[in-house]
C-alpha positions in Angstrom: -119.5 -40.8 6.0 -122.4 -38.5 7.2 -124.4 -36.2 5.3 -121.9 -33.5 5.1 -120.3 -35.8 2.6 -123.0 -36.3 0.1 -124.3 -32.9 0.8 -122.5 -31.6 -2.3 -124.5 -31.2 -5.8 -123.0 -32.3 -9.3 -121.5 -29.4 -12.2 -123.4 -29.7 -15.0 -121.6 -30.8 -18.1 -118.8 -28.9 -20.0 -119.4 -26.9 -22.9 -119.2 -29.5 -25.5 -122.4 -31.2 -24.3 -120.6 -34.2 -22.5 -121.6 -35.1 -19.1 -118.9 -33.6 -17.0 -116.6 -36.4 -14.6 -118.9 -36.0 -11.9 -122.3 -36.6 -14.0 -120.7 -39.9 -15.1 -119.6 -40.7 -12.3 -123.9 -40.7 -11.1 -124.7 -42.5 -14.2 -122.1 -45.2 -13.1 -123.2 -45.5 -9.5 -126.7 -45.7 -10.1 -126.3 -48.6 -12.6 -124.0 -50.5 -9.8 -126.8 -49.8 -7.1 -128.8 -51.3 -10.2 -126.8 -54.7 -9.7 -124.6 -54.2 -12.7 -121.3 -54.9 -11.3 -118.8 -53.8 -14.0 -120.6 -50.8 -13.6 -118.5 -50.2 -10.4 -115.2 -51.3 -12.2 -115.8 -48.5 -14.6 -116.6 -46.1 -11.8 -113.1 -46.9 -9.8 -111.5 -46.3 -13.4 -113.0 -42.7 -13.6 -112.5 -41.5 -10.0 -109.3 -43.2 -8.9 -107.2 -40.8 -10.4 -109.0 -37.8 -8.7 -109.2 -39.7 -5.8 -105.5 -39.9 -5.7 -104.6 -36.3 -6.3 -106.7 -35.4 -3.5 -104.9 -37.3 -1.3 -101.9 -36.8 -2.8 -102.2 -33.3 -0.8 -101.4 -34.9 2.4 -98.3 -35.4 1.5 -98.4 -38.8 1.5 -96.3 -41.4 0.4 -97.2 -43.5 -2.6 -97.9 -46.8 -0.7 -99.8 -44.9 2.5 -101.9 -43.0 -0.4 -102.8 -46.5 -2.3 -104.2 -47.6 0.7 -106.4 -44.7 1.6 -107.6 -44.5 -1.9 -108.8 -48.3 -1.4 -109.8 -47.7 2.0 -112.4 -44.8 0.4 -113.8 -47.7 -2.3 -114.3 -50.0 0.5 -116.3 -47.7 2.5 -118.4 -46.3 -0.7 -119.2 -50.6 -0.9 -120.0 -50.6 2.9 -122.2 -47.5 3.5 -123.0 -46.7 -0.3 -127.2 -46.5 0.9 -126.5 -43.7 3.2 -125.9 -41.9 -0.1 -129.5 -40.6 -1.1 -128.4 -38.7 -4.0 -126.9 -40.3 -6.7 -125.6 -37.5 -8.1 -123.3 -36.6 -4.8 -121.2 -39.8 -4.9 -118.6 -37.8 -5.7 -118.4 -35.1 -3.5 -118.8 -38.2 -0.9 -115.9 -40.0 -2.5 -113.9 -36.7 -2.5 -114.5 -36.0 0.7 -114.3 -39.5 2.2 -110.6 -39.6 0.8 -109.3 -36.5 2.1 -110.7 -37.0 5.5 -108.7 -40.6 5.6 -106.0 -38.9 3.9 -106.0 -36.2 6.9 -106.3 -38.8 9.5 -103.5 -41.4 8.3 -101.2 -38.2 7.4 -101.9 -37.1 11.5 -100.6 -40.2 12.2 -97.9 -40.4 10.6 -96.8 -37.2 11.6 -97.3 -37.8 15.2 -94.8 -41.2 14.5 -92.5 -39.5 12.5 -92.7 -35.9 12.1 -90.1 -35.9 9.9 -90.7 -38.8 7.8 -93.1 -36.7 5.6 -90.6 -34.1 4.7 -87.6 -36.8 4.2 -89.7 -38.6 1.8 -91.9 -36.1 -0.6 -88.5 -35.0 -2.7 -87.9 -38.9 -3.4 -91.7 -39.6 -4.3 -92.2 -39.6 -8.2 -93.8 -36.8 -9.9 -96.0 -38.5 -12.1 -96.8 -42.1 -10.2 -98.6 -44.5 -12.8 -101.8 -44.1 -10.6 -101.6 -40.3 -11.8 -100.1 -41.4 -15.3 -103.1 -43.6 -15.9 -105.3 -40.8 -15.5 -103.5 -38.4 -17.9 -105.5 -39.6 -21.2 -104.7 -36.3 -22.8 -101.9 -34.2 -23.8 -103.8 -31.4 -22.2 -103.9 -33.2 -18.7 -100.8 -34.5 -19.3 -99.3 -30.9 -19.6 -101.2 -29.4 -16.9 -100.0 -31.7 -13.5 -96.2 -31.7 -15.1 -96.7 -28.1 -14.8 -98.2 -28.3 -11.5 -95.7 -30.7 -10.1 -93.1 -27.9 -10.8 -95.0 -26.0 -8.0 -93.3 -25.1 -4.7 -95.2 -27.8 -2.2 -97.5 -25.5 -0.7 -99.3 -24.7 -4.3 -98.9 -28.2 -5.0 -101.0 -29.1 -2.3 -103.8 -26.6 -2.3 -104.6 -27.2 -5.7 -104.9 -30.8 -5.8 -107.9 -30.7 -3.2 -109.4 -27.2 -4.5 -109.0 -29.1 -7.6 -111.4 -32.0 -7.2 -113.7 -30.1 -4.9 -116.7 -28.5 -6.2 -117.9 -26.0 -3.1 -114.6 -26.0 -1.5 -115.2 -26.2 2.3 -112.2 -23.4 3.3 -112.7 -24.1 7.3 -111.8 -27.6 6.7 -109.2 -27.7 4.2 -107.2 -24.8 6.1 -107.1 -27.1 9.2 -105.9 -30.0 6.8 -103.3 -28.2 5.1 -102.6 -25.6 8.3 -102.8 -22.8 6.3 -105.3 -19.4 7.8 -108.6 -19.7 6.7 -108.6 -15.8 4.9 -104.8 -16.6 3.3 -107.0 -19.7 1.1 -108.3 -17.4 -1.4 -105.2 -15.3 -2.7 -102.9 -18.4 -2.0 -105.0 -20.0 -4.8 -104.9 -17.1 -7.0 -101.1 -16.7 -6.8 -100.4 -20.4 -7.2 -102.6 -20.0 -10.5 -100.6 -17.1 -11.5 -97.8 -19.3 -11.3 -99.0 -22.4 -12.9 -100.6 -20.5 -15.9 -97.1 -18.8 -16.5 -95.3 -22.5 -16.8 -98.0 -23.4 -18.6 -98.0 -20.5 -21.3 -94.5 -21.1 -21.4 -95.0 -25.0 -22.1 -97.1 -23.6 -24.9 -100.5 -24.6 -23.2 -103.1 -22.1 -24.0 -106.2 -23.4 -22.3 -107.7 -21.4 -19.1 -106.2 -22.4 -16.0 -108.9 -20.6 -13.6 
């Protein structure tokens, strides 16, 4: 992972004063560079689940996208001191994901290009990697919605999603979608998911 990766500042926290995902997420990683080592444990807990709907963009199958999820910890572990700012471990994690998730989904494509398509109406919805992560009735609500997206939605939001400054060039050649269609793709699939959602009863801003 280069610098591109950790390039990427942190949001500052929500509106009810709690440090936001990503500020924890700093606070955890600091006190594993620390030598605490359930501090790391604790840190998988928090970003596996964003970690996996990243990838889940690819359009990976459910055991292909365990592994690149695991294959991102184990190269946070291995090259964690190229990461100067604490405070960008995940934009680095995020970004470290979707490029293995980009790579392994190239090759499978290039085995199979098929395989991909055959598989995603079979995968589960709601895998218990994702269900783990739902701790809220909110959350829960909000990815049932947007797994009732066409694919294409389904995809782009899950990396926009996760990604703080959302690097368009890159994510259009991931998802081979035109660079200037990005933008009011993402503002029609929110159209969509905030219907479902207002029709689920879910009243919180989707945008």
């Amino acid at each position: 992972m280069d610098a591109e990766a950790a390039s990427a500042g942190s949001p500052a926290s929500d509106d009810s004063g709690e440090p936001s995902l990503w500020e924890q997420a700093s606070v955890l990683f600091v006190h594993w560079q620390e030598g605490e080592t359930r501090a790391m444990d604790a840190l998988v807990r928090l970003m596996t689940p964003v970690l996996w709907h990243v990838v889940r963009a690819y359009g990976l199958e459910s055991a292909l996208a365990e592994d690149v999820v695991q294959t991102t910890w184990l190269t946070l572990v291995r090259r964690h001191e190229t990461i100067a700012d604490p405070r960008a471990v995940s934009g680095w994690l995020t970004t470290c994901a979707r490029r293995e998730a980009w790579r392994v989904s190239k090759a499978q494509r290039r085995a199979d290009p098929t395989e991909v398509e055959q598989l995603e109406p079979q995968l589960p919805t709601a895998p218990a990697a994702e269900q783990s992560a739902l701790v809220d009735d909110d959350q829960r609500l909000l990815w049932l919605a947007v797994a009732r997206l066409n694919e294409r939605c389904q995809r782009l939001l899950r990396v926009i999603a996760f990604e703080e400054r959302p690097d368009y060039a890159r994510i259009a050649q991931d998802l081979s979608m035109p660079v200037g269609s990005i933008g009011p793709t993402r503002q029609r699939c929110l159209v969509k998911l905030r219907a479902l959602l207002e029709n689920d009863g879910y009243e919180r801003e989707t945008a």
